[in-house]
N, C-alpha and C positions, 0 to 999 in steps of 0.2 A: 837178327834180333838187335833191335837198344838198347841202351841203360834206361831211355825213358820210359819203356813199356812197364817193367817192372817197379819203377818207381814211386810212378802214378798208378799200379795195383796196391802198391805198401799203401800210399798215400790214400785212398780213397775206402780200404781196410779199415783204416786206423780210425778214420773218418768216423763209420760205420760203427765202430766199435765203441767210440766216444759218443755219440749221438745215443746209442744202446744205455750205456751206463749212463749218461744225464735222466734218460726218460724213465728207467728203472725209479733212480732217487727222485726224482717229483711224480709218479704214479704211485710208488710204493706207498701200505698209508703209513701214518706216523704211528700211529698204537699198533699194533702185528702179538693179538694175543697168540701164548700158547695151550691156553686149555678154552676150549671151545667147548657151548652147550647145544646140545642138538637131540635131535631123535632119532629110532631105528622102528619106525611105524612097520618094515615086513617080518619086523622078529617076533616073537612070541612074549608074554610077560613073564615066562617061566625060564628063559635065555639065560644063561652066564653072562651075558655081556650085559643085559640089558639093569639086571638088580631090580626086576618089577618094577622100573619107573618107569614113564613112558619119556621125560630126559634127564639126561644127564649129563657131566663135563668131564673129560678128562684130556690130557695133553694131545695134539693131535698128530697121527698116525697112519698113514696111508698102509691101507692093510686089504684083505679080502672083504672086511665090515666098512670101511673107509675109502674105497675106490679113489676118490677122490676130494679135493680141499671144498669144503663147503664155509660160504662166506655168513 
């Protein structure tokens, strides 16, 4: 084994890792709200969740009702 093998893995990590976080900061958008307005069209209008609206806002939550981040 070298010193160079492992070096040029730190080196090309490091690389990789900076590249990651530049592209993070210029994809991410500038406004990143936290209370989003959406819907739950399979619930019921009679749902806890829902308050008979068909939407509403509130901070967002990745939950059983929230699966996932909706843009």
């Amino acid at each position: 084994m070298t010193r160079v093998g492992p070096l040029a893995a730190r080196g090309c990590l490091a690389a990789l890792a900076g590249a990651g976080v530049l592209a993070a900061v210029r994809l991410w958008p500038k406004e990143d709200p936290e209370v989003l307005e959406h819907t739950h069209d399979t619930l019921p209008l009679d749902h806890r969740h829902r308050k008979r609206e068909r939407r509403h806002a509130h901070p967002v939550v990745l939950d059983d009702r929230h699966p996932y981040w909706r843009a």
